[in-house]
N, C-alpha and C positions, 0 to 999 in steps of 0.2 A: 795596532791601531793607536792613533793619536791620541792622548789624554786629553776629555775637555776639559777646558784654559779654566784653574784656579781663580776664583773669587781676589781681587787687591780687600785683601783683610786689613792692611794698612790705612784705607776710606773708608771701611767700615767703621773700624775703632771708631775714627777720626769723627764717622757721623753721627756716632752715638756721644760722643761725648758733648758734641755741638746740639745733638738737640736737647740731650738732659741741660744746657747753656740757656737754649730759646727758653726751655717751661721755666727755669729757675727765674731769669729774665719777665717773663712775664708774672710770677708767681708776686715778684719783690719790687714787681713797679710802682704801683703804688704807696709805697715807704721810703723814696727816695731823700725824704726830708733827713733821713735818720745817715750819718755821714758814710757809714759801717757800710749800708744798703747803696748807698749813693755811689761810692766808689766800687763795688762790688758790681754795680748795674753799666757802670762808664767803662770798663776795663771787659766786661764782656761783651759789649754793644760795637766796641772798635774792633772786633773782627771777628765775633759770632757768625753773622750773615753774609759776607763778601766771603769769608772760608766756604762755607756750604753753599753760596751758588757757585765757587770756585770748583767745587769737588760736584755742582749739578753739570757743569759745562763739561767737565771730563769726561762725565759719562752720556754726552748729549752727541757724540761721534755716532751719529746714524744717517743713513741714505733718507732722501727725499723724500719717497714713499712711504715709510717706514714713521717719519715725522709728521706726516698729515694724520696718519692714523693715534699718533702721539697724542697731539695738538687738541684732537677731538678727545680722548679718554680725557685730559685734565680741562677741557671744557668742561665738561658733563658734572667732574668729581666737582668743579667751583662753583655751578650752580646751585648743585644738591646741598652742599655746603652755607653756600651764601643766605641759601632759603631759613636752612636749619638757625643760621646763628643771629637770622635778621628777626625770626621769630623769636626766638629769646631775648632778644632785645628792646622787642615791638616797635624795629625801626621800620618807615617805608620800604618797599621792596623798592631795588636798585641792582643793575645790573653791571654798572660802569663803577661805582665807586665799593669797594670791596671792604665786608664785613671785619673789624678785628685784625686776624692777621692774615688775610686771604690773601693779602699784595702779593706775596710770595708764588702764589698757582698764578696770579694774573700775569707776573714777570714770566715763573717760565712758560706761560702761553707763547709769548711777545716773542723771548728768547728761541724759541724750537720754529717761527715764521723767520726769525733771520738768520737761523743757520744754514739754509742755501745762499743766502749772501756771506755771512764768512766765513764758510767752506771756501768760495771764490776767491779769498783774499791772501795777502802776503800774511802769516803772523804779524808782523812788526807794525805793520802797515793795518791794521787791524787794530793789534792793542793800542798803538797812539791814538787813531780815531776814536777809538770808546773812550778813552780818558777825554779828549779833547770833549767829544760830548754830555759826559759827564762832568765836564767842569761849565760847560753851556750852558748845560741848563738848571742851573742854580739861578741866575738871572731872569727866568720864565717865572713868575708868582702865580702861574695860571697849572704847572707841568701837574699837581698832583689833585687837581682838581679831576681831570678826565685820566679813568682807571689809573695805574699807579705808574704814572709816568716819569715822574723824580727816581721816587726811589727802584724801578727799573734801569732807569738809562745811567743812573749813578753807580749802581751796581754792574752795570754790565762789563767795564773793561775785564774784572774779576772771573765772568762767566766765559768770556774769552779768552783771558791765561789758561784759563782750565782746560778750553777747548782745545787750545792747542799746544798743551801739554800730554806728554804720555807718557808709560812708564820707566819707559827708561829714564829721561830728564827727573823723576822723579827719586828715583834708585838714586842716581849721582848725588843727590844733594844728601844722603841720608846718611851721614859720615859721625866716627862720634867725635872729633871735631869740630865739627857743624849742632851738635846737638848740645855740647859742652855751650857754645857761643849764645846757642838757643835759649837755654835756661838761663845762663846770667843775662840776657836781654829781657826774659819775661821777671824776671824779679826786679830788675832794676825799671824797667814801666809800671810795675805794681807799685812799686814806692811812690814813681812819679806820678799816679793818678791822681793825686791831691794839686798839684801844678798846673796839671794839662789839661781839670776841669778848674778849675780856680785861678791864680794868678801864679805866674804871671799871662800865662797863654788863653787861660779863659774860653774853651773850645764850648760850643754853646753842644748842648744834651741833643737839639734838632738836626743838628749836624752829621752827629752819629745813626739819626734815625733814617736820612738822606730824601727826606720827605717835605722837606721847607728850603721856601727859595733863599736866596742872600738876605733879601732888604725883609724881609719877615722877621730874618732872625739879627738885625741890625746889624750887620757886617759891611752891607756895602759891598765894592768893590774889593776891600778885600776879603770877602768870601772866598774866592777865587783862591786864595792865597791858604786858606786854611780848609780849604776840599782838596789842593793837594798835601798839604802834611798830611791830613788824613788818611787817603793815599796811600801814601809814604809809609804810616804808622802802621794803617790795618796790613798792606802788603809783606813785612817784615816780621810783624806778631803773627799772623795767617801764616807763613813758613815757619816759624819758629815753634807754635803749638803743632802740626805736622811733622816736626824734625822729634819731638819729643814722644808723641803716639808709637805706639807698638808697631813693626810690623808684620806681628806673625798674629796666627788666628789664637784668639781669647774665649775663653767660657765663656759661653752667654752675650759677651759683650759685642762678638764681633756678630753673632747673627742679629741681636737688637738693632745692631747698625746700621743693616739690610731693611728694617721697616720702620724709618725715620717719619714716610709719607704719612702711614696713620696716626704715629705720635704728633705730628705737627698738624694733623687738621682735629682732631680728638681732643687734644688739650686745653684748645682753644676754648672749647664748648664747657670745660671744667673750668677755666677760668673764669668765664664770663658769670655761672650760675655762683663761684665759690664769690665771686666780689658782691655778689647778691645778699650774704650771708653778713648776720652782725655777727659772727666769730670774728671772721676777718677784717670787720671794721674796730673790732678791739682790740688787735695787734698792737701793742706800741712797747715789750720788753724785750729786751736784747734774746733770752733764751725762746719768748715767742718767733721770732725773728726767725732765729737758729731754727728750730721747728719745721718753720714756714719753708725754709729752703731744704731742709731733710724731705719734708710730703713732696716738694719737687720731686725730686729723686725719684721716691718711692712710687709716685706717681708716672712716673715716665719709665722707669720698669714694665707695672702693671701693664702701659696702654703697649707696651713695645710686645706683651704676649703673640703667637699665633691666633689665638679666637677671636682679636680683634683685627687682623689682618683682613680677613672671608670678602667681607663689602669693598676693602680699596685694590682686591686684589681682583674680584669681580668686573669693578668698574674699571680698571687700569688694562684689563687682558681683554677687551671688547673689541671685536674686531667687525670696522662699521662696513656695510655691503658695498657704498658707491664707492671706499677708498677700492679695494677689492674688483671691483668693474673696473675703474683706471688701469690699472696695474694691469688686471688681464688683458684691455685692450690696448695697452700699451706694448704688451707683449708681442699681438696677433701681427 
């Protein structure tokens, strides 16, 4: 008999490391002032999230049917979610504009309705158009107002490499000449983060977040101009932190990997109550700092457990009756 097809341990790694990235990220954003934190936030902001919807799109290769039933489980998980963090917050309930870091479920909503349309498409013919749109609509001052439409369509060419990447294309690039190139390109961006948010390039913080239009972030027209470096920049760092991940399967590491979903809707919620806290409003020495980004860590371990799995594994394996009716009478 055929062996069933091996776990890619190599996106696993990859997703664990990206989301202890997101918590740290979040943990240290409000310290930005502090220059340590500052470049430390700008250097994983430029390709944290186009990597990991890079690596959602890869695994977003499913049939039609298959996607509605999708579509509906991360429904369900965004509202349950939105409710939980809009009560903590005590903001109005809102269904269109997404709590904290929810943008992300609302994208890959968006994302898993147009993969019957770029299923249809040429790659090439594809990824241009996503980019093309995403350099579009930076010009719209309106796009992130209604659910999280910037920062979906900005991110999307990403979600589309991914799509139509697979592993073989993946294997070829994983060369140690390729990974030799990989690390002195991430060390020499780490240097130049002090440049690239400062002068002389000046790339504004909003940028990075891909959630503000041009003229918001006073660029003007050439906005346009500095959404593709960006581009440019996260497309190159995003293979270059890939080229350096393991890819064989890791202790621990590689099955954390595997449940990125509940560390990213989880954390959120420990975020929100920990910025509630005057501990954290007392943060201001370098070794607190240090600290603050170790409990990251530590923290995103913890939620990565199995017992906090049970609920998103619940809600994600739900399998709704009218998709079920289609299907079978699609069949008849």
């Amino acid at each position: 008999m055929k062996n069933k097809k091996e776990r890619n341990y190599w996106l696993d790694n990859t997703k664990f490391l990206l989301i202890v990235l997101v918590v740290l990220g979040h943990f240290i954003s409000s310290f930005r002032q502090y220059n340590m934190v500052n470049y430390t936030y700008s250097f994983i902001f430029i390709f944290h999230m186009p990597l990991f919807i890079f690596i959602t799109g890869f695994f977003s290769k499913n049939i039609v049917t298959k996607n509605r039933n999708k579509i509906l489980n991360y429904i369900v998980l965004y509202l349950i979610m939105q409710s939980i963090e809009l009560i903590i917050t005590k903001a109005k309930f809102t269904i269109v504009k997404p709590a904290y870091t929810l943008w992300y479920i609302q994208s890959i909503i968006i994302y898993n309705l147009l993969v019957p349309i770029i299923h249809k498409m040429k790659p090439i013919s594809a990824c241009i158009l996503s980019f093309i749109i995403g350099l579009i609509i930076g010009f719209d001052n309106n796009a992130n107002t209604i659910a999280s439409l910037s920062r979906t369509f900005v991110m999307l060419p990403f979600f589309v490499m991914g799509y139509f990447m697979n592993e073989e294309m993946l294997n070829k690039i994983k060369s140690r000449r390729n990974i030799i190139f990989a690390v002195i390109f991430l060390i020499l961006l780490a240097i130049s983060i002090p440049y690239i948010i400062g002068k002389p390039i000046k790339m504004p913080r909003n940028l990075l977040l891909a959630q503000t239009s041009y003229s918001n972030m006073k660029l003007g027209k050439m906005g346009i101009l500095y959404r593709t470096f960006w581009y440019v920049l996260a497309t190159i760092t995003s293979l270059s932190i890939l080229l350096i991940v393991p890819k064989k399967k890791l202790p621990i590491i590689s099955k954390f990997g595997t449940r990125t979903l509940q560390v990213y809707c989880l954390h959120s919620i420990i975020c929100l109550l920990l910025k509630n806290t005057e501990l954290y409003a007392k943060i201001d020495t370098r070794l607190e700092l240090i600290c603050l980004g170790i409990s990251a860590i530590i923290v995103t371990t913890i939620l990565s457990f199995k017992m906090f799995s049970y609920p998103f594994d619940f809600i994600m394996s739900r399998k709704f009756k009218i998709i079920n009716k289609e299907i079978d009478e699609s069949k008849a």
